[in-house]
C-alpha positions in Angstrom: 82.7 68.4 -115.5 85.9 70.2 -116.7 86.7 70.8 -120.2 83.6 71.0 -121.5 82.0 74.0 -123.2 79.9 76.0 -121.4 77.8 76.9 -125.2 76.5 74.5 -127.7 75.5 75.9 -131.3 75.6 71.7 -132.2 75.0 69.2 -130.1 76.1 66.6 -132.1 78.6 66.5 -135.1 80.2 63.8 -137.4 83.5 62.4 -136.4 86.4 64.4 -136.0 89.6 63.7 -138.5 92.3 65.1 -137.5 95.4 65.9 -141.2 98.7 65.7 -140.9 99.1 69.8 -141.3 102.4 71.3 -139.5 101.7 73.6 -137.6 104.2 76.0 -135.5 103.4 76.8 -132.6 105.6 80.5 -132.6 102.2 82.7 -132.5 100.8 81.2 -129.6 104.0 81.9 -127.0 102.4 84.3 -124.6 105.2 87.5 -124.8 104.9 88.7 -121.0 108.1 87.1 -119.9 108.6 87.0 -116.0 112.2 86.9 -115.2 113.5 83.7 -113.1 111.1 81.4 -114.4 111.7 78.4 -116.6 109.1 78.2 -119.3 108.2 75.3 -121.2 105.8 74.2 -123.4 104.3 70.2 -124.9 104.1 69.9 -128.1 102.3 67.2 -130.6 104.9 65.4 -132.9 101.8 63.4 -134.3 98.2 63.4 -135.2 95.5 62.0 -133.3 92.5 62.4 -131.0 92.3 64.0 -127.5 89.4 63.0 -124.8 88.5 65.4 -122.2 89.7 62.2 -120.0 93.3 62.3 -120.7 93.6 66.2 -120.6 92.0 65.6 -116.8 94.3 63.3 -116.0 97.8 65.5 -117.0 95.9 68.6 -115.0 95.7 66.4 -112.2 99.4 64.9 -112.5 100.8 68.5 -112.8 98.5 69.7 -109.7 99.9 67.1 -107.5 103.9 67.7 -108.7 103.5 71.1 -108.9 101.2 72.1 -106.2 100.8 76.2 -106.3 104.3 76.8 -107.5 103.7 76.8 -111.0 101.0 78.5 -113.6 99.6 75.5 -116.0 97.9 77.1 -119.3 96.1 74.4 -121.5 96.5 75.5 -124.9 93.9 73.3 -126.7 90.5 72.8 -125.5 88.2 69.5 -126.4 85.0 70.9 -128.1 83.7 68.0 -130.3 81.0 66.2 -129.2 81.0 62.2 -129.8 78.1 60.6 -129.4 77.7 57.0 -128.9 74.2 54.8 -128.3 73.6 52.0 -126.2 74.9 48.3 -127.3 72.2 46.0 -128.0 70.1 48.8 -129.8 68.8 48.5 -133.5 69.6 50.3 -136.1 67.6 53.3 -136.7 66.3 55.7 -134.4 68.8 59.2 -133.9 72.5 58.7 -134.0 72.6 58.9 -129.5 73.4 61.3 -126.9 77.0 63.2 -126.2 78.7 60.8 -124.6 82.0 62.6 -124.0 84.0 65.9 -125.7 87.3 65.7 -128.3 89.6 67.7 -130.1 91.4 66.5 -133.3 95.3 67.6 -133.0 97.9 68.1 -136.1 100.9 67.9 -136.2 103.0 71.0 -134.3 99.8 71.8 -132.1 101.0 73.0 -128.2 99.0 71.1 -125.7 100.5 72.5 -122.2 102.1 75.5 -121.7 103.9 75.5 -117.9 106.0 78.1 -116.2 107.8 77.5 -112.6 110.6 78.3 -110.2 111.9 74.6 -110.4 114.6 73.2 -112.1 114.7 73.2 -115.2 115.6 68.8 -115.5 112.2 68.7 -113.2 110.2 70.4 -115.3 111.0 68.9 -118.4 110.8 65.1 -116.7 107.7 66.2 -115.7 106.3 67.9 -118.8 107.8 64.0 -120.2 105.8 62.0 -118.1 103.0 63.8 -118.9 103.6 63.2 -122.6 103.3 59.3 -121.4 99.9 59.9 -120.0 98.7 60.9 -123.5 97.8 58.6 -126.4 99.7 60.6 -128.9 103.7 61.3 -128.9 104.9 64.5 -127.7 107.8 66.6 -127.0 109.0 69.5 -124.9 110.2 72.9 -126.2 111.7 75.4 -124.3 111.0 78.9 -125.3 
C-alpha cells in the first residue's frame, strides 16, 4: 500500500495531537531552480489529522491532471499508526491491530510541492482543488 513505512521500531502508539505551532515552511524549498517552470507549493493554514487515504486520493487527482508533465514531491509523510479493534468486542484484551497510518500537521506545514510547464492559473486551480480533497484548509504559495 502506498504511504506506509517500510520500518517499524512501534507498532502501535497513542494518538497523535497535533499544536497549533507555526511553522515556516522557508527551509524546506528545494534550491535547484529549473528555469521555465512554475513552482508551487500547499500549505496547511490549520491543524489537524492526515490519513494515508486522503494523501492517495490528491496523488491520484494530480496524476490524472497532470499526467507526466509535471514532478509531484510530497512533503509530509503519514507514519503514525492508529489502531482500532473490532465493534462488538469487550473491554480488555490488547488495544487492536494497525488499522491505517497518520501524520498530525501544524500550522505552516507544506504538504505538496508541484513544479510544471503549465500555466500558472492551472496550476494553482489545481493545487486548489486539491486543497478541497483534504479535511484541513490550505493554501497555495508560490515560491
Amino acid at each position: 500500500m502506498l504511504f506506509t513505512p517500510k520500518n517499524i521500531s512501534h507498532s502501535k502508539v497513542f494518538k497523535v495531537k497535533s499544536k497549533n505551532k507555526v511553522l515556516s515552511p522557508i527551509p524546506l524549498v528545494p534550491t535547484n531552480y529549473k528555469f521555465g517552470l512554475s513552482r508551487y507549493m500547499l500549505i496547511s493554514t490549520e491543524c489537524g489529522i492526515l490519513d494515508s487515504k486522503h494523501l492517495i486520493s490528491a496523488r491520484s487527482f494530480l496524476k490524472k491532471r497532470f499526467k507526466k508533465n509535471a514532478e509531484i514531491l510530497f512533503l509530509s509523510f503519514p507514519h503514525f499508526p492508529v489502531a482500532s479493534r473490532s465493534k462488538g468486542t469487550r473491554m480488555g484484551k490488547g488495544k487492536g491491530m494497525t488499522d491505517h497510518w497518520s501524520i498530525g500537521i501544524n500550522i505552516g506545514t507544506p504538504l505538496i510541492s508541484l513544479e510544471s510547464q503549465y500555466l500558472e492559473g492551472d496550476i494553482k486551480r489545481m493545487l486548489l482543488r486539491v486543497g478541497t480533497i483534504l479535511p484541513i484548509k490550505t493554501e497555495v504559495l508560490e515560491y
